[in-house]
Structure formats: C-alpha cells, structure tokens
C-alpha positions as CSV (number, residue, x, y, z in Angstrom):
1,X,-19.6,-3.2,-2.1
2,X,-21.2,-4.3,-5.8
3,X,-24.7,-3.9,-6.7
4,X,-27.2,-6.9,-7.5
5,X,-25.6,-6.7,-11.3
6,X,-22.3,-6.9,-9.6
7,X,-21.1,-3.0,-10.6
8,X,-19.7,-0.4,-8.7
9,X,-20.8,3.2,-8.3
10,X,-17.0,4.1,-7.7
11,X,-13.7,1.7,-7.1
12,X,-10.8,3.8,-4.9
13,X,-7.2,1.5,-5.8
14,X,-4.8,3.4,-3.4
15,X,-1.6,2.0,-4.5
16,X,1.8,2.2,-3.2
17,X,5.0,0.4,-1.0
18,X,4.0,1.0,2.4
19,X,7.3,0.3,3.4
20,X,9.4,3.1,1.4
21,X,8.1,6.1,3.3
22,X,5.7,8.2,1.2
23,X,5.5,5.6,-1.4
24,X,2.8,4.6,0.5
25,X,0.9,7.2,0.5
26,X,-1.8,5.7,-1.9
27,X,-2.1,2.2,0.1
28,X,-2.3,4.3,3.4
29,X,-4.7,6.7,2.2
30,X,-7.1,3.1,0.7
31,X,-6.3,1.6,4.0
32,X,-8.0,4.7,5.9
33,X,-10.5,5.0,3.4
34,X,-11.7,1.3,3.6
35,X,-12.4,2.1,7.6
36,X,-15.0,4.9,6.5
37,X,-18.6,4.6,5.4
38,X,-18.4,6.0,1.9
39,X,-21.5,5.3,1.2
40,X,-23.4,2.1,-1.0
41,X,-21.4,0.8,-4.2
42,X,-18.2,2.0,-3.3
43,X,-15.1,-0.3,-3.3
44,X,-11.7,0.3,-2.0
45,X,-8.6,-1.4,-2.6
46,X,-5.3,-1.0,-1.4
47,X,-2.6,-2.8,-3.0
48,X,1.3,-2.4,-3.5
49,X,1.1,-2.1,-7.5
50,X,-1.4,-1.7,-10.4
51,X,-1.4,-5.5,-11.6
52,X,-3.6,-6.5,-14.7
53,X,-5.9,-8.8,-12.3
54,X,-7.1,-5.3,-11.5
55,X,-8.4,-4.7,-14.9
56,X,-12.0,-6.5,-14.0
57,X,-12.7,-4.6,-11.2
58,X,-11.8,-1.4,-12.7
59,X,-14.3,-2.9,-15.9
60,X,-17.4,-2.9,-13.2
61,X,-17.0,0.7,-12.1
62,X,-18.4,3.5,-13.2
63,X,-15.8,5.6,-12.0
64,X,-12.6,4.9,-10.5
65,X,-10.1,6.8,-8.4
66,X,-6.7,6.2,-8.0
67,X,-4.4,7.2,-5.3
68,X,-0.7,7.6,-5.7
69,X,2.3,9.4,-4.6
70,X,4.2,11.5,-6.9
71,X,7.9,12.0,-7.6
72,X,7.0,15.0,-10.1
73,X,4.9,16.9,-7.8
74,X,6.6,19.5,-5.2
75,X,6.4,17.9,-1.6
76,X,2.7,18.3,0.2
77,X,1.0,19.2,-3.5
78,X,-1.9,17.5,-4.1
79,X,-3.1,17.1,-8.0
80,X,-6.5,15.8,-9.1
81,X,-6.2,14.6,-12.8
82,X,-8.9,13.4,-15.0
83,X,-7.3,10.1,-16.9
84,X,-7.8,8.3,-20.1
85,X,-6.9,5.2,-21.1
86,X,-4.2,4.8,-23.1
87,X,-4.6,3.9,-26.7
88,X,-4.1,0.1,-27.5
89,X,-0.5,0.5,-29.4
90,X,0.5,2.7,-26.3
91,X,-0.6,0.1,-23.2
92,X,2.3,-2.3,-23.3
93,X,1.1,-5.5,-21.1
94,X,3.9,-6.2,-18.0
95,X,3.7,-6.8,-14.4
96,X,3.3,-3.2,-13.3
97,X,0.7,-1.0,-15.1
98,X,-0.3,2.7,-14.8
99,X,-3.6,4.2,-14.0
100,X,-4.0,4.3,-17.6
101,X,-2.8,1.2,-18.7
102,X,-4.8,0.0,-16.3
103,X,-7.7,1.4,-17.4
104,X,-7.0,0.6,-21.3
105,X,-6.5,-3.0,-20.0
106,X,-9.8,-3.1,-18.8
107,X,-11.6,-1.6,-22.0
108,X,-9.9,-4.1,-24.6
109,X,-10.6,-7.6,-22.1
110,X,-13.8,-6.6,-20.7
111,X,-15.3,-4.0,-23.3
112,X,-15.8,-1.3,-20.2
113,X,-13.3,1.4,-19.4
114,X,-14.7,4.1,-16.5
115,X,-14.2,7.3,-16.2
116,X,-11.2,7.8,-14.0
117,X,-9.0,10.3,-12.0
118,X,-5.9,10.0,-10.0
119,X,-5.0,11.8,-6.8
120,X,-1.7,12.0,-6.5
121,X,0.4,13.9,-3.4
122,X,4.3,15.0,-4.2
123,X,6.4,13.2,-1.8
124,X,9.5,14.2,-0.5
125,X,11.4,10.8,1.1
126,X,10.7,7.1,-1.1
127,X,13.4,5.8,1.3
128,X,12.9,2.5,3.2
129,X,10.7,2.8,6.1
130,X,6.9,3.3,7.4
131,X,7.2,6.4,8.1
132,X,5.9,9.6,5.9
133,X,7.4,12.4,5.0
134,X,7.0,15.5,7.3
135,X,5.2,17.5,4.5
136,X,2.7,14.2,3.4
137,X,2.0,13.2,7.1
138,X,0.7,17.0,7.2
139,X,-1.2,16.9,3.9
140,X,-2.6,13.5,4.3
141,X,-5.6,14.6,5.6
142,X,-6.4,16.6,2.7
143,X,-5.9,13.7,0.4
144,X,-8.3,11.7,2.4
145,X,-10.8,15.0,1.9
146,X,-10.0,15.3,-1.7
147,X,-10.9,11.2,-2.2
148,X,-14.3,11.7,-0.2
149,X,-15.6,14.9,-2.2
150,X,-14.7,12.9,-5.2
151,X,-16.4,9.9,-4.0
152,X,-19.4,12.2,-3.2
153,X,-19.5,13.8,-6.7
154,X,-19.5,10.6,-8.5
155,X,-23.0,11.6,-9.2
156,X,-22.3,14.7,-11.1
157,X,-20.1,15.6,-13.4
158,X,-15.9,15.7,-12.0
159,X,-14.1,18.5,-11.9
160,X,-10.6,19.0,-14.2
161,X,-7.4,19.2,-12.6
162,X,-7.3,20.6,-9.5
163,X,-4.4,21.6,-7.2
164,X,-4.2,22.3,-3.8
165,X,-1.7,22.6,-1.0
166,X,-2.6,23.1,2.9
C-alpha cells in the first residue's frame, strides 16, 4: 500500500524456495505477513529470489525488511541485521542479487537506497519439499513477531543486531 506520491513507509521482500523445506522460510513468513493488517504504507512481497526488477520498489521505501533463511545461522536462531548497500565496484549485476546488492541496485538506477535490515532464521533441512524444519516450524512464529515490531518501529530509530532463540 503506497502513499499519494507513490512511497512506502516500509516494503517486507520475504524471499525464498518454498519448495526446499526451510528455504522457504522468507516467502512463508511474506505470505503470512501479507494476510495481516500491518498498518498504512506497508508493502509485502513474497518472491522466490531477489531479482533487479525489485530494485524500484525497494527505491520507494523508506525502509525495507528482508526475510530469509540462513545456512550460517545454528537451527531456530533468529538474527536481525542492519544492511548497507554494497558499494558500486562490489554489486556485480546477475539474475540473483543479495539484500545488499539489491539495495545498491536501487541507489545507482533510482538515486534512493532505504535503510534496510534483514531477518534471517538458521535452517536446519534445504532439502526438497514444503515442509519446515522441526526447529523453524517452532521458531516461525517469532520471526513473524520480530517482522511486526520492526514494522512497528519504522517510526523510530531500529535497533542493531539482535539475536534471539525461543
């Protein structure tokens, strides 16, 4: 939902492969946060990848939060990062981008990069299937939490990182 000027207050991208178990953590967690009232000018998308047709969008925010799984993270951690964009000689252009490249993207065609978090949940099982992961099916409803306090705080200042397990 965009404002008469056509900005956002906050864009969620939940991103992930629904269909490689907690891969999909991010486009789950977008899907169920699309249902909610998250108040006016707030936008949520759930798609499979970070694609450059993203990079307007994440220009006519003022803040953006991204949701992803993470391979790095123990199982059932949930991480709250502030991001940056990368700088120009560091954001290759391809297919598949990163939060950050994502975000640099959207500075150099646009002329507006947001400020930005991601909220990532360490997942234990990327093989194929719906189904999650024991440990994210009983942490996802602190990632939801986490998305909606930082939704909700777009007005002050955001926090640093932040972990958190249930």
């Amino acid at each position: 939902m965009e404002d008469e000027a056509g900005r956002y207050r906050v864009l969620v991208i939940g991103y992930g492969n629904p269909m490689r178990g907690d891969d999909g953590l991010g486009w789950r967690a977008a899907t169920q946060l699309a249902g909610l009232a998250l108040g006016p000018g707030v936008k949520v998308l759930a798609c499979t990848e970070l694609a450059p047709e993203l990079a307007e969008d994440v220009s006519r925010a003022d803040r953006v939060i991204f949701i992803d799984a993470a391979a790095d993270t123990p199982p059932g951690k949930l991480r709250v990062l502030p991001l940056t964009p990368l700088r120009a000689a560091e954001a290759p252009i391809t297919h598949h981008l990163t939060p950050r490249s994502l975000l640099s993207l959207a500075g150099s065609l646009y002329g507006r990069c947001p400020e930005a978090a991601v909220v990532s949940l360490g997942a234990a099982c990327f093989d194929l299937g719906e189904r999650l992961s024991a440990e994210a099916e009983a942490v996802f409803p602190l990632l939801i939490d986490s998305v909606r306090e930082l939704v909700e705080a777009s007005e002050t200042a955001w926090p640093g990182e932040i972990n958190r397990t249930r």
